[in-house]
Backbone as a printed PyTorch tensor [residue, N CA C, xyz], in Angstrom:
tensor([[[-11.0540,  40.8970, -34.1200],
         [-11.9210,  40.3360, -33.1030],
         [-11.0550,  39.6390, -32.0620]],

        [[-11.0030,  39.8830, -30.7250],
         [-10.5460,  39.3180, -29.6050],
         [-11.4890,  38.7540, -29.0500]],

        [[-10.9530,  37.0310, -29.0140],
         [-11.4850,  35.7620, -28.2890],
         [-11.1290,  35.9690, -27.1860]],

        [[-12.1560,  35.6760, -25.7050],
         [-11.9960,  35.7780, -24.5750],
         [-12.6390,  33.9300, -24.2570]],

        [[-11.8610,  33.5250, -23.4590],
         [-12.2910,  31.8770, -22.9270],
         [-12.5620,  31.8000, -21.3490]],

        [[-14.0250,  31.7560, -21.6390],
         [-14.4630,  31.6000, -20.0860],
         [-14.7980,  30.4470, -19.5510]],

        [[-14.6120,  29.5860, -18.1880],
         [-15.4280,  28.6800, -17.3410],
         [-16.6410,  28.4690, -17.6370]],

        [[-17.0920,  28.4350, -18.2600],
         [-18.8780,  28.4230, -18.4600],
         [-19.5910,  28.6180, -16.8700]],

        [[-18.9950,  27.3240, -16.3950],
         [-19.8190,  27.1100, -14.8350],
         [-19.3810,  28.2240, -13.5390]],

        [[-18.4900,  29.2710, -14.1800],
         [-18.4220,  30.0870, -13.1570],
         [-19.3490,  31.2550, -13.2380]],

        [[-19.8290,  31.3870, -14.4560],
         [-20.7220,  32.5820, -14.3870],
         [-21.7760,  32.8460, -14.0270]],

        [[-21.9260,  34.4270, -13.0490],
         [-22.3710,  34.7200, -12.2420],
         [-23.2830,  36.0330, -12.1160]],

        [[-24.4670,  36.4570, -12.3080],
         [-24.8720,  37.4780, -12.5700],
         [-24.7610,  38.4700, -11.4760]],

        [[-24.5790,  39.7080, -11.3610],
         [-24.7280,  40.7000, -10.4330],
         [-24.5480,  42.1740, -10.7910]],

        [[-24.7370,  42.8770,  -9.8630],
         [-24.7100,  44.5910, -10.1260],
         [-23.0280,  45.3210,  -9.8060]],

        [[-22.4650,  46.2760, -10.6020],
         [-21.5810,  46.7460,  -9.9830],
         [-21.2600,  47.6620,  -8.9640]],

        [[-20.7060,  47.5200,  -8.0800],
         [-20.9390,  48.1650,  -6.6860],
         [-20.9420,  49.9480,  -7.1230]],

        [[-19.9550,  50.2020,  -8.3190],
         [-19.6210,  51.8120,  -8.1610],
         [-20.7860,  52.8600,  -9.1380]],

        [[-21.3280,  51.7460, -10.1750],
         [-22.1040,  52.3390, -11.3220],
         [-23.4660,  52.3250, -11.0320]],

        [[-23.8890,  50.4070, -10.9410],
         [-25.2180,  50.0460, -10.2650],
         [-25.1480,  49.3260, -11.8100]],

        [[-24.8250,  49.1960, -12.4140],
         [-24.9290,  48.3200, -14.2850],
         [-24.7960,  46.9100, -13.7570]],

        [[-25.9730,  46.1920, -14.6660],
         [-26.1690,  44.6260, -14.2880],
         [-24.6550,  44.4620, -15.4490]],

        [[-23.8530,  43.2280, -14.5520],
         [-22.6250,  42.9150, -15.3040],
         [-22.7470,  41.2600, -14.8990]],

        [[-21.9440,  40.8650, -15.3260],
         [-21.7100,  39.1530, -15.2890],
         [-20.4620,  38.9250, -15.2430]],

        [[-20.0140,  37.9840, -13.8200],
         [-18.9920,  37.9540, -14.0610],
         [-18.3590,  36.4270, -14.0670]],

        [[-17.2850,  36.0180, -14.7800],
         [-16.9570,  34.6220, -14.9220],
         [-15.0770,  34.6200, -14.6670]],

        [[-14.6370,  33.2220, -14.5870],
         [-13.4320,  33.1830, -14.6390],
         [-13.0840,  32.7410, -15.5130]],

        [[-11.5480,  32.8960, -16.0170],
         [-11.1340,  33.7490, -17.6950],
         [-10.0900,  32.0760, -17.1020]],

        [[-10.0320,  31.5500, -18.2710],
         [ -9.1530,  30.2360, -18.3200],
         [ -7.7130,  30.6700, -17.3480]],

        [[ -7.0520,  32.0330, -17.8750],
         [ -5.8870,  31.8550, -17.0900],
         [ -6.2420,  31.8300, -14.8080]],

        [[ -7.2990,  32.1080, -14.7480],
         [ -7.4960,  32.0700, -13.2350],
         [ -8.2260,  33.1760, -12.8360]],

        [[ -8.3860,  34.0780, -13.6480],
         [ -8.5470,  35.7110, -13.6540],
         [ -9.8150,  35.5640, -13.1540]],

        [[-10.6240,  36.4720, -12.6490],
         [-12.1710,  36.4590, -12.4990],
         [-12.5780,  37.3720, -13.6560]],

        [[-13.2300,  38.2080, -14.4220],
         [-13.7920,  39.3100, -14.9100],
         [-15.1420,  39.5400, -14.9250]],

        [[-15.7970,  41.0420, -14.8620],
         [-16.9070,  41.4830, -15.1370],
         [-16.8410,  41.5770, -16.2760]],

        [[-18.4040,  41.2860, -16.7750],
         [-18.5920,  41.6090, -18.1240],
         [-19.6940,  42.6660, -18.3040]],

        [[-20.4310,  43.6810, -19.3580],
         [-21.0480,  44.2330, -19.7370],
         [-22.4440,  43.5970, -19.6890]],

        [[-23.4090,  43.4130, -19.2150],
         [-24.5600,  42.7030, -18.8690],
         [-24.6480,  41.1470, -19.4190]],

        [[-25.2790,  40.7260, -20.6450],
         [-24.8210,  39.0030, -20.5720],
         [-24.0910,  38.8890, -21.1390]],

        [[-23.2100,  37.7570, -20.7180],
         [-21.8810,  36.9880, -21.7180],
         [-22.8190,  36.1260, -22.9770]],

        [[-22.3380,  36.8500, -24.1820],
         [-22.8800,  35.8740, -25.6310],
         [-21.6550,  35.3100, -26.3630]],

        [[-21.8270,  34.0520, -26.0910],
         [-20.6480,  32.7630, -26.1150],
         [-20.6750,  33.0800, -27.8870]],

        [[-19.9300,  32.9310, -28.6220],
         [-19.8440,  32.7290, -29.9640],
         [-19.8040,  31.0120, -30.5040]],

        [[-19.2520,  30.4200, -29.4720],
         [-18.9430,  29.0890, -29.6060],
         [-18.3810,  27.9940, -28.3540]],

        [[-18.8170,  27.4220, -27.7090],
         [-18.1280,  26.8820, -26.7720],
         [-17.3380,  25.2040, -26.7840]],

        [[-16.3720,  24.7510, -25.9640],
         [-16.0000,  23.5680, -26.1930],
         [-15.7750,  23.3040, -24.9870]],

        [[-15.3020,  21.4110, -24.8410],
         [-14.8090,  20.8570, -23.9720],
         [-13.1670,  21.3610, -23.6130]],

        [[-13.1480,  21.5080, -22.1730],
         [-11.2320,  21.3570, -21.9800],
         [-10.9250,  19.8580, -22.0310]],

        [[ -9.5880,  19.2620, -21.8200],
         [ -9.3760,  18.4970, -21.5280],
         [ -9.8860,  18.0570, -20.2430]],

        [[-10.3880,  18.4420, -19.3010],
         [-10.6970,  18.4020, -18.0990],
         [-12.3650,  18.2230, -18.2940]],

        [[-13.0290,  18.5290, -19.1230],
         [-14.3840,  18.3650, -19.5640],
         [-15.1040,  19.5180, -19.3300]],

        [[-14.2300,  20.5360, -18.8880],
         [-14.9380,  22.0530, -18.3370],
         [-15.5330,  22.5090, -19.5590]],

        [[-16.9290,  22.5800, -19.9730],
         [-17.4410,  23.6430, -20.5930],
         [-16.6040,  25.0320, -20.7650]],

        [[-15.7970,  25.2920, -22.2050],
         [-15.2390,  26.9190, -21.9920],
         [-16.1560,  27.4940, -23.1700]],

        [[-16.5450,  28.9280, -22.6260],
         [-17.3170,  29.6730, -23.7150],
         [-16.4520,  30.7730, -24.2690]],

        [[-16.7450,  30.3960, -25.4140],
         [-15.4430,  31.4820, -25.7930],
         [-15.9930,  32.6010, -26.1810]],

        [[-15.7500,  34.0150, -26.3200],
         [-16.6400,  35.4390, -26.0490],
         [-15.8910,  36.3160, -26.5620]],

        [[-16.5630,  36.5660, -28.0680],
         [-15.5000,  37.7460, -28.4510],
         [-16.3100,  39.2190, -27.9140]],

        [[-14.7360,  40.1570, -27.6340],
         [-14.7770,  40.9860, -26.6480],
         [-15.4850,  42.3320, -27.0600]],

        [[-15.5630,  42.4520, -29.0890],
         [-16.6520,  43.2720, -29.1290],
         [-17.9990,  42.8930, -28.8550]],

        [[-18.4660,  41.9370, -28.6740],
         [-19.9820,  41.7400, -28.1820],
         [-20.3370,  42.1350, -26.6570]],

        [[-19.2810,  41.2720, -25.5580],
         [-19.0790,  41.0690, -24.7030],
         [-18.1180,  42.1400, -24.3370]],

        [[-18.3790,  43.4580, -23.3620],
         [-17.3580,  44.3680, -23.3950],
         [-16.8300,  43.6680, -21.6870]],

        [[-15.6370,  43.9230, -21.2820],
         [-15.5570,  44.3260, -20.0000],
         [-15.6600,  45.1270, -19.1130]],

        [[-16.3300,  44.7680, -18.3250],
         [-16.6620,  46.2820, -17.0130],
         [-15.3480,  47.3420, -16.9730]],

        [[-14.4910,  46.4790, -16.6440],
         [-13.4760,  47.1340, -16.5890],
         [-13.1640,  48.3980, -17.4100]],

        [[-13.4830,  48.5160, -18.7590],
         [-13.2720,  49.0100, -19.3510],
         [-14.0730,  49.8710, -19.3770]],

        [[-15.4360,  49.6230, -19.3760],
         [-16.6670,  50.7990, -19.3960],
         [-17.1180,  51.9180, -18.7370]],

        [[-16.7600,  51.0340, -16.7510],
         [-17.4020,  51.3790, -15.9920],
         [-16.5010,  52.7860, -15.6310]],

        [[-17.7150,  53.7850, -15.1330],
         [-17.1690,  55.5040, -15.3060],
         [-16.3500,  55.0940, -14.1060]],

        [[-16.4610,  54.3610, -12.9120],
         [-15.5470,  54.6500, -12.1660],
         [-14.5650,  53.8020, -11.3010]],

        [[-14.2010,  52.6640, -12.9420],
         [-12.8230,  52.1200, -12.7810],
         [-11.7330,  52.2190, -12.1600]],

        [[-11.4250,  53.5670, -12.4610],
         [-10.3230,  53.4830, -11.7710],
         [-10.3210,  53.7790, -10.3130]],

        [[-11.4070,  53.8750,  -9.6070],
         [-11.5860,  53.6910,  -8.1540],
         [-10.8890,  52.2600,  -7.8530]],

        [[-11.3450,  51.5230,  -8.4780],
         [-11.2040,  50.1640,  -8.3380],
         [ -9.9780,  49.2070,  -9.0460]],

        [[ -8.8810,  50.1620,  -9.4980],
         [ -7.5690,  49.7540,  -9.7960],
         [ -6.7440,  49.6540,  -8.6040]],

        [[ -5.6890,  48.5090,  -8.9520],
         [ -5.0060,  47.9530,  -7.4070],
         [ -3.8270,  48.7910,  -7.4550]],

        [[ -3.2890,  49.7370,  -6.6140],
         [ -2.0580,  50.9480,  -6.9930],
         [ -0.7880,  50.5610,  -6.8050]],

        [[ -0.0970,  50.2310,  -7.6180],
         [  1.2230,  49.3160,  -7.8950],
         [  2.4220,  50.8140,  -7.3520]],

        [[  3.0350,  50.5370,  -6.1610],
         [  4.2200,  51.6060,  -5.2060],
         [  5.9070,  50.9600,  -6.0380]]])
């Protein structure tokens, strides 16, 4: 099982521009933004030191768009 640690207060519901799939997307403790697979289901959440609500989201419940969506790789950044 892979723990994913999200912002709580960044998450954000919306559609993906290439599929049309309701996804959710939040920012990932290191700064990251991510889509998720329709709702984020927290397994457990805590305080940071900072008092930020983090929800932590394991990644078989919670898939990433990234991963799902048929047309990802439209939307990969092309490293020259």
């Amino acid at each position: 099982m892979a723990l994913i640690e999200v912002f709580d207060d960044t998450r954000q519901h919306g559609t993906c521009r290439s599929c049309n799939a309701p996804i959710e997307w939040a920012q990932l403790r290191s700064g990251k933004r991510m889509p998720f697979d329709g709702e984020i289901v927290p397994v457990r959440t805590f305080h940071d030191d900072d008092r930020r609500l983090i929800a932590v989201v394991d990644s078989t419940m919670s898939a990433s768009h990234f991963a799902t969506c048929p047309q990802a790789g439209d939307w990969r950044r092309r490293h020259r």
